[in-house]
N, CA, C, O and CB atoms as a CASP TS submission, in Angstrom:
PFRMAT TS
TARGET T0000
AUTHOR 0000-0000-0000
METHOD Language model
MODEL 1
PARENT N/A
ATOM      1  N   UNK     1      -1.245  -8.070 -32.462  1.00  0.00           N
ATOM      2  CA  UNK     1      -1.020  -9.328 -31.803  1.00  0.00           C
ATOM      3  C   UNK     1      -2.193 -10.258 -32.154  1.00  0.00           C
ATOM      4  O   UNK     1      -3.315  -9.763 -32.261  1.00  0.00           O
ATOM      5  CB  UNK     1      -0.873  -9.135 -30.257  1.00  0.00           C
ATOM      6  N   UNK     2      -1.975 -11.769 -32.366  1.00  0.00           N
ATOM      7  CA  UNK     2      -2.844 -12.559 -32.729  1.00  0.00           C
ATOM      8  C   UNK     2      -3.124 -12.882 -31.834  1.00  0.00           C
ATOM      9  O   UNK     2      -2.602 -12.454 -30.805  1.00  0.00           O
ATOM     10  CB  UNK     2      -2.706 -13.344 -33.454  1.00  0.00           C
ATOM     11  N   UNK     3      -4.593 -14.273 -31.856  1.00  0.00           N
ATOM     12  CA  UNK     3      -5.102 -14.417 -30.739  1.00  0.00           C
ATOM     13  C   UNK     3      -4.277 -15.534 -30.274  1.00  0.00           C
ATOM     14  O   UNK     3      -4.199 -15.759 -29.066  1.00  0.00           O
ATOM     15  CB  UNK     3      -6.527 -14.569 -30.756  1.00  0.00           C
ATOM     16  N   UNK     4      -3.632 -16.281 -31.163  1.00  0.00           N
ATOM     17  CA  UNK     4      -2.805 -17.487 -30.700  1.00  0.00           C
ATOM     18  C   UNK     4      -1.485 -17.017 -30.081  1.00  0.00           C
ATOM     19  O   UNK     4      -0.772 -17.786 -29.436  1.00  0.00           O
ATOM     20  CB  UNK     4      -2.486 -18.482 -31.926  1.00  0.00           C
ATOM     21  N   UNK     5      -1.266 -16.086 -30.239  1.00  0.00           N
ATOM     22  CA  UNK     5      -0.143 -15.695 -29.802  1.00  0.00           C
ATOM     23  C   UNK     5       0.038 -14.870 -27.988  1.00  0.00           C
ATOM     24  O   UNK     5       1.044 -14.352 -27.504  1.00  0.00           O
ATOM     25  CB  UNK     5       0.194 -14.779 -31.032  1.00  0.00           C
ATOM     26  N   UNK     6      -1.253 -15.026 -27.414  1.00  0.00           N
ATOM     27  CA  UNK     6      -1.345 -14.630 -26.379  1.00  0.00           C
ATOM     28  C   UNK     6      -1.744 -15.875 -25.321  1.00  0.00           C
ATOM     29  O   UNK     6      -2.852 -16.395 -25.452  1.00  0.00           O
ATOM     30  CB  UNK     6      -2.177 -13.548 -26.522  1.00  0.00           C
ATOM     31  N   UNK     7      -0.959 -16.280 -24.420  1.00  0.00           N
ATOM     32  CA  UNK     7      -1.241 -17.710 -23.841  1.00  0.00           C
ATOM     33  C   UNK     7      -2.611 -17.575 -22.808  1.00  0.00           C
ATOM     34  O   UNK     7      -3.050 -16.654 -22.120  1.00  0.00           O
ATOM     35  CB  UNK     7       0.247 -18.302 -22.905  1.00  0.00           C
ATOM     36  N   UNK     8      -2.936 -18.622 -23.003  1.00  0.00           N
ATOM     37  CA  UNK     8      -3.674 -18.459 -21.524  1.00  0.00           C
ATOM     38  C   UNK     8      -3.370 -18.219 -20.346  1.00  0.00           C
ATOM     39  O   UNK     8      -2.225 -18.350 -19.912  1.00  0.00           O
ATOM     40  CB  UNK     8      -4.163 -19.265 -21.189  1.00  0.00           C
ATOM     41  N   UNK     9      -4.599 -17.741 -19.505  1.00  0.00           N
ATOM     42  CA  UNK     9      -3.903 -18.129 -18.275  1.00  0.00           C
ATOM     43  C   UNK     9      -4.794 -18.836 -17.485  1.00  0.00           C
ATOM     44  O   UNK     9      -6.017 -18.763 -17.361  1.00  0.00           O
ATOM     45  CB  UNK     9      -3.353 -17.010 -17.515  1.00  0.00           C
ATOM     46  N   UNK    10      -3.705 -19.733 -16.829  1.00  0.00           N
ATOM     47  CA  UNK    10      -4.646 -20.702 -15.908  1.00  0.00           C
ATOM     48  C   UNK    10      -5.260 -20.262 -14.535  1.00  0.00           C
ATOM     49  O   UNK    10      -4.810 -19.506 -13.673  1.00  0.00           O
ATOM     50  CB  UNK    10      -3.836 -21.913 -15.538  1.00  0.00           C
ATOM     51  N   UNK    11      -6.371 -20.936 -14.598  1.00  0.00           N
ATOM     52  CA  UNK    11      -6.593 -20.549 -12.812  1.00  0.00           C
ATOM     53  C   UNK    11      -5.470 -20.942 -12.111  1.00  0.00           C
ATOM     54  O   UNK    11      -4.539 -21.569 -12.617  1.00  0.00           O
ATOM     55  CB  UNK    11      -7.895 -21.375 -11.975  1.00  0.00           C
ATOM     56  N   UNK    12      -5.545 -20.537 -10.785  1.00  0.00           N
ATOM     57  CA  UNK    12      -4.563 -21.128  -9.668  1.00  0.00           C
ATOM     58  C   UNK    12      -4.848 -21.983  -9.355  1.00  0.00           C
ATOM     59  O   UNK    12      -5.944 -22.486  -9.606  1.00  0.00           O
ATOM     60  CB  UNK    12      -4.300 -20.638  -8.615  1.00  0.00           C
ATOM     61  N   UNK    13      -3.773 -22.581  -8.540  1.00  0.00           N
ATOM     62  CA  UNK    13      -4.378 -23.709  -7.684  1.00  0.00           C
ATOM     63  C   UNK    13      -4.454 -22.854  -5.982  1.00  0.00           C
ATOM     64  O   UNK    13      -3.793 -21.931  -5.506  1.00  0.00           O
ATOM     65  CB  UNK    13      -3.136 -25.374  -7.767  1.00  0.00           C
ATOM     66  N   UNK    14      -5.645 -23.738  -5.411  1.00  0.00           N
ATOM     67  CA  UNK    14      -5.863 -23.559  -3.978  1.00  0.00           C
ATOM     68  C   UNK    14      -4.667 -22.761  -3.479  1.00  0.00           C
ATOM     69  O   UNK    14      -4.706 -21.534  -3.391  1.00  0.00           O
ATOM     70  CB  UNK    14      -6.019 -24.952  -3.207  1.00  0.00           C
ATOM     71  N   UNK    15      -3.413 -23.619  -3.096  1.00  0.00           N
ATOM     72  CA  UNK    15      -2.149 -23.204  -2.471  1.00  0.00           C
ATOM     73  C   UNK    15      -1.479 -21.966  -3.327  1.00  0.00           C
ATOM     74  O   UNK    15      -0.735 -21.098  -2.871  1.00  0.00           O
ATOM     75  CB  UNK    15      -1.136 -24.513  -2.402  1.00  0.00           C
ATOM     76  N   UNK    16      -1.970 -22.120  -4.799  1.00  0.00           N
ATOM     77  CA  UNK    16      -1.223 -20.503  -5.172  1.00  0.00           C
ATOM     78  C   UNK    16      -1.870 -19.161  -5.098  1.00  0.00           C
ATOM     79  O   UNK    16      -1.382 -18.031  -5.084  1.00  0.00           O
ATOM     80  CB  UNK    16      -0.810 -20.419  -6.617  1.00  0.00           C
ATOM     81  N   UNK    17      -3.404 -19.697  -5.045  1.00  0.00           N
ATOM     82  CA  UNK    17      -4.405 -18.419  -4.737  1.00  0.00           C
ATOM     83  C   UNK    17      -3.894 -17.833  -3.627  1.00  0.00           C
ATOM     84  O   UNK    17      -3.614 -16.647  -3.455  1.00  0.00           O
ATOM     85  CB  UNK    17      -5.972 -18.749  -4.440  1.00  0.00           C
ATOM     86  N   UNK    18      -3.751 -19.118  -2.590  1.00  0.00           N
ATOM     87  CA  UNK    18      -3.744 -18.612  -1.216  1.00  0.00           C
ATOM     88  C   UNK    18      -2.536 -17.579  -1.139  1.00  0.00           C
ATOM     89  O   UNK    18      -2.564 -16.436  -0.684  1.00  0.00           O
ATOM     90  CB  UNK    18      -3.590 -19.850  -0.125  1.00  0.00           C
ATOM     91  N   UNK    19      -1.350 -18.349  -1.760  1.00  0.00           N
ATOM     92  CA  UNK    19      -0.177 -17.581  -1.433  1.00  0.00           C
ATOM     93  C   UNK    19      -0.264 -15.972  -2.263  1.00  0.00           C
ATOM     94  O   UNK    19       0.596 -15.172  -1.894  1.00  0.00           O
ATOM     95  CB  UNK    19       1.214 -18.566  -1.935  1.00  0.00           C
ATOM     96  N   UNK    20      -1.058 -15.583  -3.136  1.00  0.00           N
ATOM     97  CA  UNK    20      -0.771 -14.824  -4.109  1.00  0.00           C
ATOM     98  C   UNK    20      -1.890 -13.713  -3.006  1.00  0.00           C
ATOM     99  O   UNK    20      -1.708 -12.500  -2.901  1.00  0.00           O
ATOM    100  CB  UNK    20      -1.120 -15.443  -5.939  1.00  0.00           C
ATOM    101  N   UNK    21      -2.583 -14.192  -2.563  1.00  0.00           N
ATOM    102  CA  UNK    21      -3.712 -13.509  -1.388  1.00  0.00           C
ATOM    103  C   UNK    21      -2.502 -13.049  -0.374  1.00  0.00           C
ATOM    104  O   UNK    21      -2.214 -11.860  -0.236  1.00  0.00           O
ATOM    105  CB  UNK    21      -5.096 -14.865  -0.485  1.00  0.00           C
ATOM    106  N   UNK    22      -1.960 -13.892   0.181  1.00  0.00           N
ATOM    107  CA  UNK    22      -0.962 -13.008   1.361  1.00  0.00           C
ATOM    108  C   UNK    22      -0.085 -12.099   1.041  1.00  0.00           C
ATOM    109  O   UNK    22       0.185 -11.144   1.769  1.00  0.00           O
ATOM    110  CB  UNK    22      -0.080 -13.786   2.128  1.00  0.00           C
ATOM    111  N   UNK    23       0.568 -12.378  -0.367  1.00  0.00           N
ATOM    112  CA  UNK    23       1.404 -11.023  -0.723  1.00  0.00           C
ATOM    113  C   UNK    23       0.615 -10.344  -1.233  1.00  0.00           C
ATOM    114  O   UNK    23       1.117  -9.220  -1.250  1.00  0.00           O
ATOM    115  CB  UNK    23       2.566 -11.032  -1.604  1.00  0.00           C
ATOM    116  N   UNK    24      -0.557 -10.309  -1.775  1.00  0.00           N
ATOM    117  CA  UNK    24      -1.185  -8.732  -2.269  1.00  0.00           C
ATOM    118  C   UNK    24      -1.892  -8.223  -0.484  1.00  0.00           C
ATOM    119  O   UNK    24      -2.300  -7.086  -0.246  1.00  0.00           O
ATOM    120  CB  UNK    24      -2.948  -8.969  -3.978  1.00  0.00           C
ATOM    121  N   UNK    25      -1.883  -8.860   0.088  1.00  0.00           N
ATOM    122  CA  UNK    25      -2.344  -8.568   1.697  1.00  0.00           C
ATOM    123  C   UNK    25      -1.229  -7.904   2.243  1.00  0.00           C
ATOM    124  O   UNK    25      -1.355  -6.787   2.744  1.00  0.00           O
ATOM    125  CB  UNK    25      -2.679  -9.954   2.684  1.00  0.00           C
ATOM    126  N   UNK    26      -0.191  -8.468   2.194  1.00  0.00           N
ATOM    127  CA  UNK    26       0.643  -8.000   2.611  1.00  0.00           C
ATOM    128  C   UNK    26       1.209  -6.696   2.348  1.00  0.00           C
ATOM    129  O   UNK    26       1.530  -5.958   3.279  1.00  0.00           O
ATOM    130  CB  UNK    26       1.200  -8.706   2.511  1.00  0.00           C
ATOM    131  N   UNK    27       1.370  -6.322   0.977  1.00  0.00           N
ATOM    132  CA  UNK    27       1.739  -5.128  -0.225  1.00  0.00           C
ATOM    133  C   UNK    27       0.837  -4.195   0.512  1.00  0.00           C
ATOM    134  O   UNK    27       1.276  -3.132   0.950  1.00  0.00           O
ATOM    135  CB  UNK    27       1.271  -5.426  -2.136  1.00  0.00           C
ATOM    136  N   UNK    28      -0.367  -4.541   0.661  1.00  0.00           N
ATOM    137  CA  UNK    28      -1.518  -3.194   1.104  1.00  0.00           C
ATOM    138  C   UNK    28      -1.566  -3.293   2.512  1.00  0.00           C
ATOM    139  O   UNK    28      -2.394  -2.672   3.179  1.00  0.00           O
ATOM    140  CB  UNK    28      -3.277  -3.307   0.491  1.00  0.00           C
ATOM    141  N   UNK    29      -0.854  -3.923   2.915  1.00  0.00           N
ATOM    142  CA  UNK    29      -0.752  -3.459   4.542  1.00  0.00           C
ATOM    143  C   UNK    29       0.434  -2.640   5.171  1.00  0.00           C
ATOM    144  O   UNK    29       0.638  -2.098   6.257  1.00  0.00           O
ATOM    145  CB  UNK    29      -0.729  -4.727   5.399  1.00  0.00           C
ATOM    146  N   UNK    30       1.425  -2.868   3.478  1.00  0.00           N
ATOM    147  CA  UNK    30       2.911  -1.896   4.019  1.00  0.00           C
ATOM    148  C   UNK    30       2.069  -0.745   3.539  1.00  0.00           C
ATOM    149  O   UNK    30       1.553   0.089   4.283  1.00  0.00           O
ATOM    150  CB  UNK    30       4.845  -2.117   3.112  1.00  0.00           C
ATOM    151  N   UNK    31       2.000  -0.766   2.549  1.00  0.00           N
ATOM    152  CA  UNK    31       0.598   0.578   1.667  1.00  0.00           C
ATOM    153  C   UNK    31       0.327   1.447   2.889  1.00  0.00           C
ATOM    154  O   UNK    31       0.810   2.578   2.945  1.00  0.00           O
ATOM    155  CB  UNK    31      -1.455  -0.265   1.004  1.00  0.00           C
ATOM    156  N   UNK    32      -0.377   0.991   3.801  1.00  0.00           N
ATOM    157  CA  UNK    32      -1.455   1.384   4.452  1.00  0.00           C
ATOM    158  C   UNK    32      -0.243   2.202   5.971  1.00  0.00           C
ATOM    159  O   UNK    32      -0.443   3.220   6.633  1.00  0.00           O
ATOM    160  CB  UNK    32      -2.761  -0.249   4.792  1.00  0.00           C
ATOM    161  N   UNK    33       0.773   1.341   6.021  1.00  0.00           N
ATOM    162  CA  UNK    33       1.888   1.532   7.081  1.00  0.00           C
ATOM    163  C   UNK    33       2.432   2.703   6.773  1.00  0.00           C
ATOM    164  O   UNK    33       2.486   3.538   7.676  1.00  0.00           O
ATOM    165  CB  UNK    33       2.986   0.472   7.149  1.00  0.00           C
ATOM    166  N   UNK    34       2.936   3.031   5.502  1.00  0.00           N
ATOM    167  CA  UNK    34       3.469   4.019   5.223  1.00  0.00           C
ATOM    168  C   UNK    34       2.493   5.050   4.643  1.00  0.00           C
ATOM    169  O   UNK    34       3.038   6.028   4.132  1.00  0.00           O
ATOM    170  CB  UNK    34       4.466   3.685   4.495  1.00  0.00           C
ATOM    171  N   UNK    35       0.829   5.008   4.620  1.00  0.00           N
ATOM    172  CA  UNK    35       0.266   6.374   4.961  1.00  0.00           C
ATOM    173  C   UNK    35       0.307   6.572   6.176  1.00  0.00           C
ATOM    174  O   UNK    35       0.462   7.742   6.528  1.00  0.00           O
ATOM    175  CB  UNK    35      -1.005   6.635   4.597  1.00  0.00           C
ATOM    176  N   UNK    36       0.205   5.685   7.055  1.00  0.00           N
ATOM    177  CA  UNK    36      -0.161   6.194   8.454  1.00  0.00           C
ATOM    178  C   UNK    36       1.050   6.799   8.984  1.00  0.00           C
ATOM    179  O   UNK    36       0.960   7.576   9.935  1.00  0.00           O
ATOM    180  CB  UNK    36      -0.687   5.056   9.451  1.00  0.00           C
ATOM    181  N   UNK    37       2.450   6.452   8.334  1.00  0.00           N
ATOM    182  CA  UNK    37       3.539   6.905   8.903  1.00  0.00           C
ATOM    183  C   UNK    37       3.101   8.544   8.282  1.00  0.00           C
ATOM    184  O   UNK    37       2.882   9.448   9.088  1.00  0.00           O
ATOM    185  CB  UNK    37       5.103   6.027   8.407  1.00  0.00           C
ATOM    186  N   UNK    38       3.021   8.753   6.951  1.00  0.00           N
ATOM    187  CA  UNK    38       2.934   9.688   6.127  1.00  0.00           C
ATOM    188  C   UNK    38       2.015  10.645   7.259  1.00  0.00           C
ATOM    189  O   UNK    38       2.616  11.529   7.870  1.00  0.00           O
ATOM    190  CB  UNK    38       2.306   9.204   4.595  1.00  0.00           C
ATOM    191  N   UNK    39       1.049  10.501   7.420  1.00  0.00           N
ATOM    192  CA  UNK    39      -0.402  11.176   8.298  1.00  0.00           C
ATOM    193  C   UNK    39       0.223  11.613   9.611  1.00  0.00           C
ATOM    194  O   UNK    39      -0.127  12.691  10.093  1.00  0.00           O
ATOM    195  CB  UNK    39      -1.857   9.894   8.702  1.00  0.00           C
ATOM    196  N   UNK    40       1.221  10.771  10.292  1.00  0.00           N
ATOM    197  CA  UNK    40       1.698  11.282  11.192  1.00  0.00           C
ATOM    198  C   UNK    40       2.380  12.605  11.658  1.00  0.00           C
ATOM    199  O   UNK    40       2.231  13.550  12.433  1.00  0.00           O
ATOM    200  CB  UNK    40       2.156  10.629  11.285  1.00  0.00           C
ATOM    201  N   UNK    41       3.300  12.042  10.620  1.00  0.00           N
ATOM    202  CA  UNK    41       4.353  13.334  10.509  1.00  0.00           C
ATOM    203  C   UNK    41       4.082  14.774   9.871  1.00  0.00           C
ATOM    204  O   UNK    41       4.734  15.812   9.984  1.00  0.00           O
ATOM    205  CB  UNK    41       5.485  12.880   9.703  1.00  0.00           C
ATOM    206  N   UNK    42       2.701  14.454   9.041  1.00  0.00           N
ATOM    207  CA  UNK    42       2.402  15.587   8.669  1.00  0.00           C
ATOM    208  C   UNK    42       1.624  16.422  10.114  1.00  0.00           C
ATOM    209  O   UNK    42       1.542  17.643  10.244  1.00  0.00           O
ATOM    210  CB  UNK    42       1.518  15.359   7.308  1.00  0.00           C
ATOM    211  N   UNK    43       1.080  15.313  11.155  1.00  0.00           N
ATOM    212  CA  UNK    43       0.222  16.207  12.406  1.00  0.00           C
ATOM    213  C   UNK    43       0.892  16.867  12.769  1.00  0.00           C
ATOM    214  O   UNK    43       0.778  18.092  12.817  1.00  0.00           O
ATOM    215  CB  UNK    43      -0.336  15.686  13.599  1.00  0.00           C
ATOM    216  N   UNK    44       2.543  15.626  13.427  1.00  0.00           N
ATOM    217  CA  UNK    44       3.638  16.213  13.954  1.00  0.00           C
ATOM    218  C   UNK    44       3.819  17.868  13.571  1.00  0.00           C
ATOM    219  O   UNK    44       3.853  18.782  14.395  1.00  0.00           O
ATOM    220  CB  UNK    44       4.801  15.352  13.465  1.00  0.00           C
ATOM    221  N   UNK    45       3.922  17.990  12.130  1.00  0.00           N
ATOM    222  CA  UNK    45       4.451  18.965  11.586  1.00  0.00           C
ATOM    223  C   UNK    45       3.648  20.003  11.699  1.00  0.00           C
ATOM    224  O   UNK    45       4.047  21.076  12.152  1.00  0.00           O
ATOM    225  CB  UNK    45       4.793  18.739  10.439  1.00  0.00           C
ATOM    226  N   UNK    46       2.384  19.790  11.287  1.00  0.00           N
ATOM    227  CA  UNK    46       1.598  20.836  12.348  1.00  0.00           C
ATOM    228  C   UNK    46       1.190  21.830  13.185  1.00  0.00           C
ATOM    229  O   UNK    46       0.807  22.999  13.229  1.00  0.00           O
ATOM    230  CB  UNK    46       1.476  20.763  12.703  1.00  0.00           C
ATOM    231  N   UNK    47       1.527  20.507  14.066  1.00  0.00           N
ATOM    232  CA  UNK    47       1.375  21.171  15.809  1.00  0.00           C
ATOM    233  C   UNK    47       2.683  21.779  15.914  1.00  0.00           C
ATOM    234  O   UNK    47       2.748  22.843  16.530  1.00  0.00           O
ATOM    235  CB  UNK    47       1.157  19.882  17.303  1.00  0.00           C
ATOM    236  N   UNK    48       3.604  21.350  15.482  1.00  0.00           N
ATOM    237  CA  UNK    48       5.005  22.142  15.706  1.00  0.00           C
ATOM    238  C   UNK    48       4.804  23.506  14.859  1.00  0.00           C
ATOM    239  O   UNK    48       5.119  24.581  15.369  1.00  0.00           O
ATOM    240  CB  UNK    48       6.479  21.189  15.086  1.00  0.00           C
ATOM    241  N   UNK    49       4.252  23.429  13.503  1.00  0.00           N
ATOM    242  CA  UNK    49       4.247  25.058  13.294  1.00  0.00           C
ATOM    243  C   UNK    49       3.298  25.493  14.233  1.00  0.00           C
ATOM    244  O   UNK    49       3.697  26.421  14.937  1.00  0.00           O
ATOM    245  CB  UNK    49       3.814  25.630  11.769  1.00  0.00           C
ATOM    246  N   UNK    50       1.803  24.968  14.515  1.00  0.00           N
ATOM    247  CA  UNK    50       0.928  26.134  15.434  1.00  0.00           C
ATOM    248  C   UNK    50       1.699  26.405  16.588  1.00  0.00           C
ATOM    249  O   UNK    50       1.434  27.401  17.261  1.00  0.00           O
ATOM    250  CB  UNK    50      -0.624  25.648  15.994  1.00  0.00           C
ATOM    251  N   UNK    51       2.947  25.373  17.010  1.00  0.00           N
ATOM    252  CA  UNK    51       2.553  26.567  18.808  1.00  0.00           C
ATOM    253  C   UNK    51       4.264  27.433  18.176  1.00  0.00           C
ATOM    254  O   UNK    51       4.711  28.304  18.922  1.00  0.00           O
ATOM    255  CB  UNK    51       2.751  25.129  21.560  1.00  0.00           C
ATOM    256  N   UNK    52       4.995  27.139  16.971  1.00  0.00           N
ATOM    257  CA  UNK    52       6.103  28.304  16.832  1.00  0.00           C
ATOM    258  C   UNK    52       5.391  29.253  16.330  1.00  0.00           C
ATOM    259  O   UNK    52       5.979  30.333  16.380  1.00  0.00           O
ATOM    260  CB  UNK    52       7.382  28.072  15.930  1.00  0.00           C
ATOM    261  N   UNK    53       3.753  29.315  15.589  1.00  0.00           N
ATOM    262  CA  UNK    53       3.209  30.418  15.632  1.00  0.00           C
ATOM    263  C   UNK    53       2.868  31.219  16.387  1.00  0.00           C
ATOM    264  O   UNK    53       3.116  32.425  16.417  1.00  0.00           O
ATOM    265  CB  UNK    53       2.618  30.381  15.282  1.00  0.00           C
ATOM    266  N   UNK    54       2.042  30.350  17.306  1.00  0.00           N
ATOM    267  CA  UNK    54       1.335  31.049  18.465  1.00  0.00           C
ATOM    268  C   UNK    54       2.772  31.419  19.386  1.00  0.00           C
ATOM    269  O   UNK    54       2.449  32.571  19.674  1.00  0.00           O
ATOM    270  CB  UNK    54       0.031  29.895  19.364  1.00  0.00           C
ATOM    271  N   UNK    55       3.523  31.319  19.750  1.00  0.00           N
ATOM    272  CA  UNK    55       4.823  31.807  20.694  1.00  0.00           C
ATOM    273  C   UNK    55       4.857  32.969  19.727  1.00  0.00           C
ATOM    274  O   UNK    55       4.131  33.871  20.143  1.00  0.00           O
ATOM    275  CB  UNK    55       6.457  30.705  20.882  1.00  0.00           C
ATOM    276  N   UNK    56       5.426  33.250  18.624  1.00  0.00           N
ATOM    277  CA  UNK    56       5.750  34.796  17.744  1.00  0.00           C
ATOM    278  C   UNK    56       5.068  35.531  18.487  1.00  0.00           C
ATOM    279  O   UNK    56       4.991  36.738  18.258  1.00  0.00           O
ATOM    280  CB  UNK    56       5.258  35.066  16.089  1.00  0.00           C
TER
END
């Protein structure tokens, strides 16, 4: 690939930084939603095997 053949890229403007900031904010806050869902269910899962252990 040449060098002319790769466009620039422009800075943003103010209003597109901003907006391009709330969806990558946003992206890592579902991110973050669905470990914590993830973390949950694994405790859940857990505690439900220790006490069908401990009952045996």
């Amino acid at each position: 690939m040449r060098f002319d053949e790769i466009a620039p890229i422009k800075p943003l403007s103010p209003e597109q930084a901003r907006l391009k900031s709330m969806r990558d904010r946003v992206k890592r806050d579902q991110e973050a939603v669905k470990a914590e869902r993830a973390r949950q269910k694994i405790k859940t899962g857990q505690q439900q095997l220790a006490t069908t252990n401990s009952v045996s």
